[in-house]
VMD Tcl script that draws the C-alpha trace (Angstrom):
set ca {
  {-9.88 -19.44 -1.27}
  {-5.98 -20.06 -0.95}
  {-5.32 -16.40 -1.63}
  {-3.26 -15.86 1.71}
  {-1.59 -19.23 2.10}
  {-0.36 -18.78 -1.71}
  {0.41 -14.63 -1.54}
  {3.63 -13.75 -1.59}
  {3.22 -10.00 -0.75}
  {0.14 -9.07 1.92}
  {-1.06 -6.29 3.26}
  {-3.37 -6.04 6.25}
  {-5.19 -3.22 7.42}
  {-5.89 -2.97 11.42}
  {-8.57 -0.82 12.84}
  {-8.60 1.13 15.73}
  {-11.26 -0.87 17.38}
  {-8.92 -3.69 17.38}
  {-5.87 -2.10 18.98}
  {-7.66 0.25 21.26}
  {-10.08 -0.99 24.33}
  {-13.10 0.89 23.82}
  {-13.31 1.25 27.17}
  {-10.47 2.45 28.64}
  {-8.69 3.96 25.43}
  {-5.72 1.60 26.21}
  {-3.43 -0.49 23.89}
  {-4.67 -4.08 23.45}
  {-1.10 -5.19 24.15}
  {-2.27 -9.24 24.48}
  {-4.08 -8.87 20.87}
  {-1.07 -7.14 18.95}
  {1.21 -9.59 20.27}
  {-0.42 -12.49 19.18}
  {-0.67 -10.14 15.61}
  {2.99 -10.25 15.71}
  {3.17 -13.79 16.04}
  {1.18 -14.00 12.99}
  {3.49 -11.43 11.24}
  {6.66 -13.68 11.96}
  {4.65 -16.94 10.88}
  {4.56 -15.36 7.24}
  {7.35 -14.15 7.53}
  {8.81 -17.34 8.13}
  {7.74 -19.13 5.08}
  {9.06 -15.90 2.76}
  {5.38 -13.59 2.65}
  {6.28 -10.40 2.84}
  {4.27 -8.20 5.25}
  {3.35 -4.73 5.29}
  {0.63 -3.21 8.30}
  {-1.69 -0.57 7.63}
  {-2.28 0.51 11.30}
  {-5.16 3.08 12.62}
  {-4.54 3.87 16.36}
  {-2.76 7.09 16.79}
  {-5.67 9.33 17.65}
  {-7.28 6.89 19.68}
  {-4.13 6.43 22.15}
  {-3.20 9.67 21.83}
  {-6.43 11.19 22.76}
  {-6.45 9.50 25.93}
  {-2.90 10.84 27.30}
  {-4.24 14.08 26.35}
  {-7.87 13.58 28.33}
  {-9.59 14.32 24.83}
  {-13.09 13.18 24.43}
  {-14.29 10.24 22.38}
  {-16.60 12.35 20.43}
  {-15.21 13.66 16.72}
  {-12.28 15.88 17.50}
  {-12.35 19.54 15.72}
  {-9.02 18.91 13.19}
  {-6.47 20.57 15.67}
  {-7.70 18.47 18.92}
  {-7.13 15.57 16.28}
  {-3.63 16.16 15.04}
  {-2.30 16.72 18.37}
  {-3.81 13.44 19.56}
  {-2.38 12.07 16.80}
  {1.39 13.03 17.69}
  {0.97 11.88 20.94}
  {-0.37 8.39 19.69}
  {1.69 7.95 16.74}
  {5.17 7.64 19.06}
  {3.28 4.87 21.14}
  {1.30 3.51 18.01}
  {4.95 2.81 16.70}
  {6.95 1.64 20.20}
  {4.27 -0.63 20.37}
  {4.86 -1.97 17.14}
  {8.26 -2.32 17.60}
  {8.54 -4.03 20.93}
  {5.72 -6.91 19.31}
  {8.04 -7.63 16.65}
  {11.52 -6.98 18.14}
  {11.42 -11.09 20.16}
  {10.76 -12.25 16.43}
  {13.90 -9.76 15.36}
  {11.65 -8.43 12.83}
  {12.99 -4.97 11.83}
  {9.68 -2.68 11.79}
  {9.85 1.18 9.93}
  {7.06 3.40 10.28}
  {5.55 5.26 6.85}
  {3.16 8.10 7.27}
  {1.59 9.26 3.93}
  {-1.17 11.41 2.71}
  {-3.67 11.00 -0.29}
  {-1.38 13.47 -1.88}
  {1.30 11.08 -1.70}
  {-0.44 8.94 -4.04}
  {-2.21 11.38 -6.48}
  {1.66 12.67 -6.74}
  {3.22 11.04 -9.16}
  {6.86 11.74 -7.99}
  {5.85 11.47 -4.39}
  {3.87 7.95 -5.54}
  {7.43 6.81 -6.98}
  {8.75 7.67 -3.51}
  {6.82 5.79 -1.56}
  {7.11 2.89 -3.90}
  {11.01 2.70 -3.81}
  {10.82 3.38 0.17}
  {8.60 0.51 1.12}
  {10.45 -1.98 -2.14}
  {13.47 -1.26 -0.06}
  {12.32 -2.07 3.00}
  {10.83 -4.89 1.92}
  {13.85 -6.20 0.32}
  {15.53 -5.98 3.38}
  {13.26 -7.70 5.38}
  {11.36 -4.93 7.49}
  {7.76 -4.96 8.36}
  {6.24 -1.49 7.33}
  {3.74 0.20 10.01}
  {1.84 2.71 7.57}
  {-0.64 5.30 8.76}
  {-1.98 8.32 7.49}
  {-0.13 11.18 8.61}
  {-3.12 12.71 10.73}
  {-0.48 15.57 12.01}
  {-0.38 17.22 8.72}
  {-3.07 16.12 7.06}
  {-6.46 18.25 6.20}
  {-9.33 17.46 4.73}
  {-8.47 17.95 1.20}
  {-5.43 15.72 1.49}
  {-6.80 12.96 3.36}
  {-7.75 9.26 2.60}
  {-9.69 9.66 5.40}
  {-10.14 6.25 6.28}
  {-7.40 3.46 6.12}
  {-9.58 1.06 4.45}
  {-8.61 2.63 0.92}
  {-5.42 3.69 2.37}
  {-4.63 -0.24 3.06}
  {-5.84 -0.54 -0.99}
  {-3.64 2.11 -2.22}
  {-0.72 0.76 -0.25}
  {-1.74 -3.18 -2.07}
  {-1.35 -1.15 -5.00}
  {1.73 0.96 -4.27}
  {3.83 -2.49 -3.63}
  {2.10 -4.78 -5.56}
  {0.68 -7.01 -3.17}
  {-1.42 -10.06 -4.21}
  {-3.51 -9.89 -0.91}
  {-5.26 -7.79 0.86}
  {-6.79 -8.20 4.40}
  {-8.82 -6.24 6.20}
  {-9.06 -6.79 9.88}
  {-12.67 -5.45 10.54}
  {-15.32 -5.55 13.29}
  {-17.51 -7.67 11.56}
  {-16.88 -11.15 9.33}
  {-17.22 -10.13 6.22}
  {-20.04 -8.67 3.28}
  {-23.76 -8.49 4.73}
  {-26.78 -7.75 2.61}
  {-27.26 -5.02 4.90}
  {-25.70 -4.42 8.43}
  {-25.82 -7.15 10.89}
  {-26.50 -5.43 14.26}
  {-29.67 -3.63 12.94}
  {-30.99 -6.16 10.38}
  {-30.85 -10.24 11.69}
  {-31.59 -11.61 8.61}
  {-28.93 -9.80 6.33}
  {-26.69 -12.75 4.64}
  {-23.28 -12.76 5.11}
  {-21.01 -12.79 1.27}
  {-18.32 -15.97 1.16}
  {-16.95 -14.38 -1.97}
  {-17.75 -11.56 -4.30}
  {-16.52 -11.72 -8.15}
  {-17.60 -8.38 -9.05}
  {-18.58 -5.32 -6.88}
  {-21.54 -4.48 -8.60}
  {-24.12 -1.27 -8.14}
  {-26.34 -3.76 -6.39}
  {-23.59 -4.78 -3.73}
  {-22.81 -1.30 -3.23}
  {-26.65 -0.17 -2.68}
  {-26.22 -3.17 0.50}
  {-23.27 -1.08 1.92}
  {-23.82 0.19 5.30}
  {-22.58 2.69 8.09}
  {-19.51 1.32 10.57}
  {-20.95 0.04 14.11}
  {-17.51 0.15 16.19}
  {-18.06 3.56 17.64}
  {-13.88 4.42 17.12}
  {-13.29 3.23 13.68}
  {-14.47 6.01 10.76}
  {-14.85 3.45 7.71}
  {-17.54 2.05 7.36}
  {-18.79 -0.79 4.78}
  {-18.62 1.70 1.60}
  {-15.35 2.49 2.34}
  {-14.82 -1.48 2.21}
  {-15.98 -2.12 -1.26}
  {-14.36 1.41 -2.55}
  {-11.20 -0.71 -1.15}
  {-12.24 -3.82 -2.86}
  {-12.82 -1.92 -6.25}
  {-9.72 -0.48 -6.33}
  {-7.09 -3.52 -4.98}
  {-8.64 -6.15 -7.39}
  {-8.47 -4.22 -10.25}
  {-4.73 -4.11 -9.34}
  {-4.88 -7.67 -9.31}
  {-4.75 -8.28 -5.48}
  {-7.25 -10.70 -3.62}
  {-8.84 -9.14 -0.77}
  {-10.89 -10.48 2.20}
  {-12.49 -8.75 5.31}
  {-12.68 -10.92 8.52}
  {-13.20 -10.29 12.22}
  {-10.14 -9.28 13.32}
  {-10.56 -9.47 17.32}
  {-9.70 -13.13 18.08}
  {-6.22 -13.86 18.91}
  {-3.95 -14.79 16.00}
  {-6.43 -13.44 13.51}
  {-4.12 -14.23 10.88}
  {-3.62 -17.71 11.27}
  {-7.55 -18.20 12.33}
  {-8.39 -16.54 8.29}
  {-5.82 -19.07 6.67}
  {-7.96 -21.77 9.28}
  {-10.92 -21.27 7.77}
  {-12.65 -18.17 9.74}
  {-15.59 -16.76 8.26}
  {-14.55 -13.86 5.74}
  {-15.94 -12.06 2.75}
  {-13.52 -13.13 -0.31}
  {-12.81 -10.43 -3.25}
  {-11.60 -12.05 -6.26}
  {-8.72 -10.67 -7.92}
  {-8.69 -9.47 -11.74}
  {-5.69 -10.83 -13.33}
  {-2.41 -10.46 -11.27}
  {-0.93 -7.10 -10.06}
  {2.28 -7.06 -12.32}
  {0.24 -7.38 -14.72}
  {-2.14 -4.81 -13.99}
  {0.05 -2.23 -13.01}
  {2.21 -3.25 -16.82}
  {-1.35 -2.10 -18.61}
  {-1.76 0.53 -15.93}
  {2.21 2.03 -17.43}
  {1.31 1.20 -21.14}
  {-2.06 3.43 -21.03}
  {-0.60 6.47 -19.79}
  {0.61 9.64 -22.36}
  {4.15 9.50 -22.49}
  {6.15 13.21 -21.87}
  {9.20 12.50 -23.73}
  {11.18 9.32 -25.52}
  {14.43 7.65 -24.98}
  {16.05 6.07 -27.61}
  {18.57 3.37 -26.61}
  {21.46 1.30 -28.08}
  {21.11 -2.48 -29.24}
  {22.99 -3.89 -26.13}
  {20.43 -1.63 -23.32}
  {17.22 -3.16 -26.00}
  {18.88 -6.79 -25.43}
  {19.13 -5.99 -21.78}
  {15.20 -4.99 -21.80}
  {13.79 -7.84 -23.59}
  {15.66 -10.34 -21.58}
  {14.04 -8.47 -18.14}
  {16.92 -5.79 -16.61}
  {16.09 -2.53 -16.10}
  {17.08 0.56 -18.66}
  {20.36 1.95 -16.58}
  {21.30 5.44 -18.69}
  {24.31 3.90 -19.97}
  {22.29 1.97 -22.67}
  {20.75 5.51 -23.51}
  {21.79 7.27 -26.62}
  {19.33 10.12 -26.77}
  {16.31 12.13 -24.43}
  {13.61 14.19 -26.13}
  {10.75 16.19 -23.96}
  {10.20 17.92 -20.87}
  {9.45 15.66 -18.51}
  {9.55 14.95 -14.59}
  {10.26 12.51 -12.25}
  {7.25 9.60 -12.88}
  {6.18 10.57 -16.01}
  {5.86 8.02 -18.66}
  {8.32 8.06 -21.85}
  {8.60 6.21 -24.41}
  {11.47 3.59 -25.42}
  {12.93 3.60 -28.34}
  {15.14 0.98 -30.08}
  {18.34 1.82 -32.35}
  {16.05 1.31 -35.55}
  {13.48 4.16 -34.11}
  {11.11 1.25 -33.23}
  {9.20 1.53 -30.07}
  {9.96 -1.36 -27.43}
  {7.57 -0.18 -24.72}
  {7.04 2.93 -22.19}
  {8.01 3.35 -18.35}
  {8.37 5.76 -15.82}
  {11.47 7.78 -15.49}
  {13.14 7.98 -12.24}
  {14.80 11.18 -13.64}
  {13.85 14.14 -14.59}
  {14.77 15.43 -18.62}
  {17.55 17.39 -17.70}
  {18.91 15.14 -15.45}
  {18.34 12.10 -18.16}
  {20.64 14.84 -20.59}
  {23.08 15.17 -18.10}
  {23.53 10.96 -17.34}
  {22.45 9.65 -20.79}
  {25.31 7.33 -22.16}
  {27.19 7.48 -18.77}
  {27.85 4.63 -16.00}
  {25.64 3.96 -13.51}
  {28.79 4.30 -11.03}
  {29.33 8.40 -12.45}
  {25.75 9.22 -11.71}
  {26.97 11.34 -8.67}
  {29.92 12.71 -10.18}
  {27.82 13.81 -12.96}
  {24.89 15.43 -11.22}
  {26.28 16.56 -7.80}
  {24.18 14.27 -5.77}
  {23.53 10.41 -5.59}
  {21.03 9.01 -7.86}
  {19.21 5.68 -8.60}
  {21.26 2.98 -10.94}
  {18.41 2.39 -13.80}
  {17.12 5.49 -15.28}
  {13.56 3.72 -15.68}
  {13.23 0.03 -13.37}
  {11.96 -3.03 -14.86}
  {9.03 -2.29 -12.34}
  {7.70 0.67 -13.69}
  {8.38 -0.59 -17.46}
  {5.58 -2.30 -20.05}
  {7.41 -3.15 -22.91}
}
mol new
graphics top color blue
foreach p $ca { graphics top sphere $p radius 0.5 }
foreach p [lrange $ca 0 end-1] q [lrange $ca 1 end] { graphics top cylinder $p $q radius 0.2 }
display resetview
């Protein structure tokens, strides 16, 4: 498949085992900077990258003299401190010779299941994107217990696809792709080129991880699949431990292939338009003009708010003649909306004490 020569937005996940030697607990430092040279090749022809990194634990575990065995939660968030500051110089000092700008993100499930926090996120990593910085996302392991964790970054790495609305997915793994069963116990199990649909049967095939540091294992791979190609984003798992393991995928490596379903503007538009709506805007004819030729809804265009809503819920759009145009998510809350409906985006601080976004709901988040 073309999907990563073609993608305009990917995101790859990178598993401990890949950045940490097994052995000794250090940094692969020759393996991450020929990572980075992959980074800056698609960067280079206008793909815009964002890194879903494990790691922290692992390095930090060793400065601390940990063991390798499971940590009890507290052993495990201070190893992650101590590994997230190198985890993130070490990011940084790859990319800095291709003067790639690199940010670090550290979320939690809750982020996600959030919808305000989710909206967050989403306008943190658009804006870094749009100004050209690689994102280094983790989970943030310091804070994070069990009942707010992904728990693995393979679904993280999905959720993040989802968040930006990346058309490609890769996870770096330590095996080559979908087996019929798991290929260090069973020498006959047959390696996947590409899967259409994740069905029961290729989930009943799913087996355990073998790396010994990483905690996803092939489940967690197809939960992944399920959920980034239903948001219209192509994913593949590959062997990620030879050099340049970017380049070698586009090259031809062997890989598992996970065909998207549609595109993900397009999924995340039906994704807006099912959702209950918490209030309504009605707007003037110039803002519904403004709409249907593709700009966002600033409040200007906004002639009244009805509802009680937050920041992220869904409302619905109204045109002058009471006709609905569509639905999106409001960056506002209602009395907020009140307080800026009708005004300049320019007087949004004036107005409510405190800087503000320019469109009330974003193109983005709008199905119309």
């Amino acid at each position: 498949m073309a999907a990563l020569n073609s993608a305009k937005r990917v995101v790859v996940k990178i598993g401990s085992a890949l950045l940490v030697d097994r052995e000794t607990g250090e940094l692969r430092a020759g393996w991450l900077h020929s990572l980075a040279n992959d980074v800056a090749w698609l960067k280079s022809r206008g793909t815009d990258v964002v890194l879903v990194s494990s790691g922290s634990i692992a390095l930090g575990r060793r400065v601390l003299g940990l063991p390798r065995a499971d940590l009890p939660l507290e052993q495990s968030q201070a190893a992650a401190a101590v590994g997230q500051i190198r985890l993130a110089r070490a990011y940084e000092e790859a990319l800095a010779p291709h003067r790639i700008t690199t940010a670090q993100v550290l979320v939690t499930l809750e982020d996600s299941e959030n919808r305000r926090r989710y909206l967050n996120s989403r306008a943190t990593l658009e804006t870094l994107l749009g100004m050209g910085a690689v994102p280094i996302v983790n989970e943030n392991d310091t804070i994070a217990t069990d009942e707010i964790r992904y728990g693995d970054n393979d679904r993280l790495a999905a959720q993040v696809a989802v968040t930006v609305g990346a058309d490609c997915l890769i996870l770096l793994s330590d095996v080559d792709g979908f087996y019929s069963a798991n290929p260090a116990l069973d020498p006959s199990a047959k390696r996947y080129d590409r899967i259409d649909e994740i069905t029961p049967e290729i989930e009943a095939m799913a087996g355990d991880g073998v790396s010994g540091l990483s905690k996803g294992g092939m489940i967690t791979k197809l939960l992944a699949g399920k959920m980034a190609t239903a948001a219209g984003c192509t994913m593949a798992i590959t062997e990620g431990s030879p050099l340049n393991p970017l380049k070698t995928l586009e090259e031809g490596a062997t890989c598992t292939w996970f065909t998207a379903q549609g595109d993900p503007q397009a999924a995340r538009k039906r994704w807006i338009a099912a959702m209950k709506t918490r209030g309504v805007l009605t707007i003037d004819e110039g803002a519904a003009r403004a709409l249907m030729s593709g700009k966002s809804l600033l409040p200007a265009g906004v002639r009244h708010v009805e509802g009680d809503f937050g920041r992220g819920d869904p409302l619905a759009i109204l045109g002058p003649d009471g006709r609905k145009l569509g639905q999106g998510l409001s960056r506002y809350t209602a009395d907020e909306a009140r307080a800026i409906q009708g005004r300049q985006s320019q007087e949004i601080e004036a107005t409510l004490g405190y800087p503000g976004r320019a469109a009330l709901i974003h193109r983005d988040d709008m199905a119309l």
